[in-house]
LOBAMAR-556184 format. One record per residue (C-alpha): x, y, z. Coordinates in Angstrom, 1 decimal, always signed. Layout:
{{X Y Z}}
...
This chain:
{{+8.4 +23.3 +2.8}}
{{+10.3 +20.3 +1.0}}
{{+7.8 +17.6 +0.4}}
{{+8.5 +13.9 +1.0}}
{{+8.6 +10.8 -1.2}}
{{+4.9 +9.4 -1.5}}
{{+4.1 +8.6 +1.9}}
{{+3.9 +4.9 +2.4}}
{{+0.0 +5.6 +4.7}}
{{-2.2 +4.7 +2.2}}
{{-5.7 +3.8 +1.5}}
{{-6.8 +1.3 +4.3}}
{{-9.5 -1.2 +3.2}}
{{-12.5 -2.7 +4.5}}
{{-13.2 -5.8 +3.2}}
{{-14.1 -9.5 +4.8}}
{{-11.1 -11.9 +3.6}}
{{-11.4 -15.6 +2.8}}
{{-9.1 -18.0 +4.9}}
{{-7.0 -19.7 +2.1}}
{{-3.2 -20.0 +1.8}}
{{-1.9 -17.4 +5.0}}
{{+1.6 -17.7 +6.2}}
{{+3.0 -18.5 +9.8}}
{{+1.9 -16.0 +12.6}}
{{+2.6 -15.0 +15.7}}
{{-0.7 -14.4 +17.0}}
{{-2.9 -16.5 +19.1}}
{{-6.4 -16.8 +17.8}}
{{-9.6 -17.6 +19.0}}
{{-10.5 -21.6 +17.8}}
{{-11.5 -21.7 +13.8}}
{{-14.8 -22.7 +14.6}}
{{-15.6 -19.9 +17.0}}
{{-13.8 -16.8 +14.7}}
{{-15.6 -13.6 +15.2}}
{{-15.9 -11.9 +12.0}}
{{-18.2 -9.4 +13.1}}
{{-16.3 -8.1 +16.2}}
{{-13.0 -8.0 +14.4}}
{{-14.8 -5.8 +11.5}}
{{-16.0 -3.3 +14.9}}
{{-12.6 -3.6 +16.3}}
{{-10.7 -2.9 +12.6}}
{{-13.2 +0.2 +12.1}}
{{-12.3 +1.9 +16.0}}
{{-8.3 +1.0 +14.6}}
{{-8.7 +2.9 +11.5}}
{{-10.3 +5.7 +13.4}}
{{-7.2 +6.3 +15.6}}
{{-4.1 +5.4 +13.1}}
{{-2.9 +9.3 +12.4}}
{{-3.7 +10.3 +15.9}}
{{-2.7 +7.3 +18.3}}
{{-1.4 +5.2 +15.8}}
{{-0.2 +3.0 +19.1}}
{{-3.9 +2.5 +20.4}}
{{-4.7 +1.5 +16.5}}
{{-2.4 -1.5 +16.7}}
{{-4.0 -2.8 +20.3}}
{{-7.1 -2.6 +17.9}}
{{-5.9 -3.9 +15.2}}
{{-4.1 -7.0 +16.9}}
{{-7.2 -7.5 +19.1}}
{{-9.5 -7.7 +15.4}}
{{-6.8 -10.6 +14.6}}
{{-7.1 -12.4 +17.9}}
{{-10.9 -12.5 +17.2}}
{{-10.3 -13.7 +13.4}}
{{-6.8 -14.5 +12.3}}
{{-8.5 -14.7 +8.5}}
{{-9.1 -11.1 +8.5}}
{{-7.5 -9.5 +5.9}}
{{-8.5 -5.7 +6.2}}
{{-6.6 -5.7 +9.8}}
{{-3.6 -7.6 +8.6}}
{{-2.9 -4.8 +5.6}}
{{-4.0 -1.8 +8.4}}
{{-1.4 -3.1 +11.2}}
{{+1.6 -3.6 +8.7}}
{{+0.5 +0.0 +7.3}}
{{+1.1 +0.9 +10.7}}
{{+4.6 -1.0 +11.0}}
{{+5.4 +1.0 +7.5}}
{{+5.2 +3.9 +9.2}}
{{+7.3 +2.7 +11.9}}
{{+10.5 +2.1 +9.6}}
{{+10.0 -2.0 +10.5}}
{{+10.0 -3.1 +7.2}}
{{+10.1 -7.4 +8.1}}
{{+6.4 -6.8 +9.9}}
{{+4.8 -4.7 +7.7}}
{{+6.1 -7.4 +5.0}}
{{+4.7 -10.2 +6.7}}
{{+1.0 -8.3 +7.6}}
{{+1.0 -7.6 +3.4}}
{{+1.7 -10.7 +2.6}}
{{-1.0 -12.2 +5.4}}
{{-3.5 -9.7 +3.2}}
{{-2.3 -10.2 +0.2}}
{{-3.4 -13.9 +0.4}}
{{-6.2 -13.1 +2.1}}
{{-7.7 -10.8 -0.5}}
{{-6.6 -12.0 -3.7}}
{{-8.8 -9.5 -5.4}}
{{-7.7 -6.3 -3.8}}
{{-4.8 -4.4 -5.0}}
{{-4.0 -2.5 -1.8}}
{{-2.2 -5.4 +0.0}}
{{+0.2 -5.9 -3.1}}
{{+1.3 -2.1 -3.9}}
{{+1.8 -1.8 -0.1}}
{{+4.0 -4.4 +0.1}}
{{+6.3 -2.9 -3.1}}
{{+6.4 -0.1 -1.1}}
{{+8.0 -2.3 +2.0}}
{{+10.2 -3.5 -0.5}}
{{+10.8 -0.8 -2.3}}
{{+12.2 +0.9 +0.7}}
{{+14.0 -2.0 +1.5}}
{{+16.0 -1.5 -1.6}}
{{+14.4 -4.3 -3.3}}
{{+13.5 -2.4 -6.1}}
{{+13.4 -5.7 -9.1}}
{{+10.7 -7.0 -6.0}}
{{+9.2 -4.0 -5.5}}
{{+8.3 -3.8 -9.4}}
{{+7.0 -7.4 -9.1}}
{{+4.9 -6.4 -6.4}}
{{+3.4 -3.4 -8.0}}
{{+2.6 -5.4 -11.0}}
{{+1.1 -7.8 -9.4}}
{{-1.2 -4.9 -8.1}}
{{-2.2 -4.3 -11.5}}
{{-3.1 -7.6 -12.5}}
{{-5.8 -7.9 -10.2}}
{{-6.9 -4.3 -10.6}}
{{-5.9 -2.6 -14.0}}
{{-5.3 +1.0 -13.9}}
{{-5.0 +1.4 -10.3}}
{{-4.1 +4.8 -9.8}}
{{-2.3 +4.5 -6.4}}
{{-0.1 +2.0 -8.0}}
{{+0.1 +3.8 -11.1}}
{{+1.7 +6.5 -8.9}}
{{+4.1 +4.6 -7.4}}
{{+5.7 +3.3 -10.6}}
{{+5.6 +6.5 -11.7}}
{{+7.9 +8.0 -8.8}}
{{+10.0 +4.7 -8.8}}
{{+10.6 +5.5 -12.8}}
{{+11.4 +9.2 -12.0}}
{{+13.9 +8.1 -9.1}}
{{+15.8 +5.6 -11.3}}
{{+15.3 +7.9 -14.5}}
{{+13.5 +5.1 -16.5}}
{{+12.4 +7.1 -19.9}}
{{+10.3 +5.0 -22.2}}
{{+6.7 +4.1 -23.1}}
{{+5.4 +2.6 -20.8}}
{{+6.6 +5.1 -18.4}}
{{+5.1 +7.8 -20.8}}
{{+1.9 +6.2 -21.0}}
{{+1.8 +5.6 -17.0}}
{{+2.6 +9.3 -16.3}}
{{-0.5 +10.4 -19.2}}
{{-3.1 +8.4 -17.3}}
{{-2.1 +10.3 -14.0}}
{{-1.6 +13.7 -15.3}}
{{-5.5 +12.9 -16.3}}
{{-6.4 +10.5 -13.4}}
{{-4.2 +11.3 -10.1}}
{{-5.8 +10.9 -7.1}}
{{-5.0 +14.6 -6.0}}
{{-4.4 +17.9 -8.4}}
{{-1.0 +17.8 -6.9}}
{{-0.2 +14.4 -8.6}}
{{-1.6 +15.2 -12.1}}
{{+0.2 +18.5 -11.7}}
{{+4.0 +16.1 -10.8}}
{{+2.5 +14.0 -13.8}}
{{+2.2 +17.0 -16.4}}
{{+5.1 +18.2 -15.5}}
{{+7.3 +15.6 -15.9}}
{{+5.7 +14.6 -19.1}}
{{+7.2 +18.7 -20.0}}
{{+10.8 +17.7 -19.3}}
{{+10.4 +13.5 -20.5}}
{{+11.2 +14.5 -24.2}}
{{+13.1 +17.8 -23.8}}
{{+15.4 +17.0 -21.0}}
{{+17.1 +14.5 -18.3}}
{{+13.6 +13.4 -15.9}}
{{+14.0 +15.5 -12.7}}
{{+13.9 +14.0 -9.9}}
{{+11.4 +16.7 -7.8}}
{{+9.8 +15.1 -5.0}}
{{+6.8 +13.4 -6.0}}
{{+3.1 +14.1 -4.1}}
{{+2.5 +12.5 -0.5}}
{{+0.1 +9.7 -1.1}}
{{-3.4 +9.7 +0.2}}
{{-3.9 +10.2 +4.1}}
């Protein structure tokens, strides 16, 4: 069977989020000074329970976390996970960029949203994005793996690509990737880079 492009559900994060800097919203919170953290952590957990098998009851869940704290970052990067998933690229852009502020010191938020704009054919973005990933987390391997295939796609050969597709032929998050890794690192000097299908991401 043909496998896909890394599959844009990735690693869903549980963190509490700080309440700096978010953009507009749509949602209608409880008052600031009565935000339930604790109840929209419970309601976040029971969401990521249900996003591969009722990925529509997760997003109830995952909307109802926000109504109890808007600043709730871990909900904000599940729900526009969910909306990636769902081909609608504008929401799952604004939920990253709602995490994104609200967890300045995760990378998930950020290499999420290069892959929104990556499939959005935003690629210059998209690499801006991913980058910004590794600022806050060096040698992230999800976002490793993403630069890698983005590379591979648009047949970038050179060091930094080289060294990106070493660490993951050693580090990848699955045999399957270090295998892609090792095998393109086989053809990067002897031949055009194929352009095989790289590993789904992780589920």
């Amino acid at each position: 069977m043909t496998r896909c492009c890394p599959a844009f559900l990735l690693m869903i994060v549980c963190l509490c989020a700080c309440t700096a800097g978010a953009p507009s919203t749509v949602y209608e919170p409880a008052r600031a000074e009565s935000r339930n953290t604790f109840e929209a952590q419970k309601l976040n957990g029971m969401g990521v329970e249900k996003m591969e098998a009722q990925p529509d009851s997760a997003e109830r869940y995952f909307k109802r976390a926000l109504t109890e704290d808007l600043y709730f970052g871990p909900a904000h990067n599940n729900l526009g996970v969910l909306y990636l998933n769902k081909g609608m690229l504008y929401e799952a852009a604004n939920e990253f960029e709602w995490a994104r502020k609200l967890m300045p010191g995760h990378p998930d938020p950020r290499m999420n949203l290069g892959l929104t704009l990556e499939r959005a054919a935003r690629t210059d973005e998209a690499r801006k994005a991913y980058a910004s990933a590794l600022e806050v987390y060096a040698g992230h391997v999800p976002t490793l793996q993403a630069i890698a295939r983005l590379n591979v796609e648009r047949g970038v050969r050179d060091a930094e690509s080289e060294r990106i597709l070493k660490d993951i032929a050693l580090q990848g998050e699955s045999e399957e990737w270090r295998d892609w890794a090792r095998g393109q690192l086989l053809r990067f000097t002897s031949a055009p880079m194929a352009t095989d299908s790289a590993p789904s991401g992780r589920r």
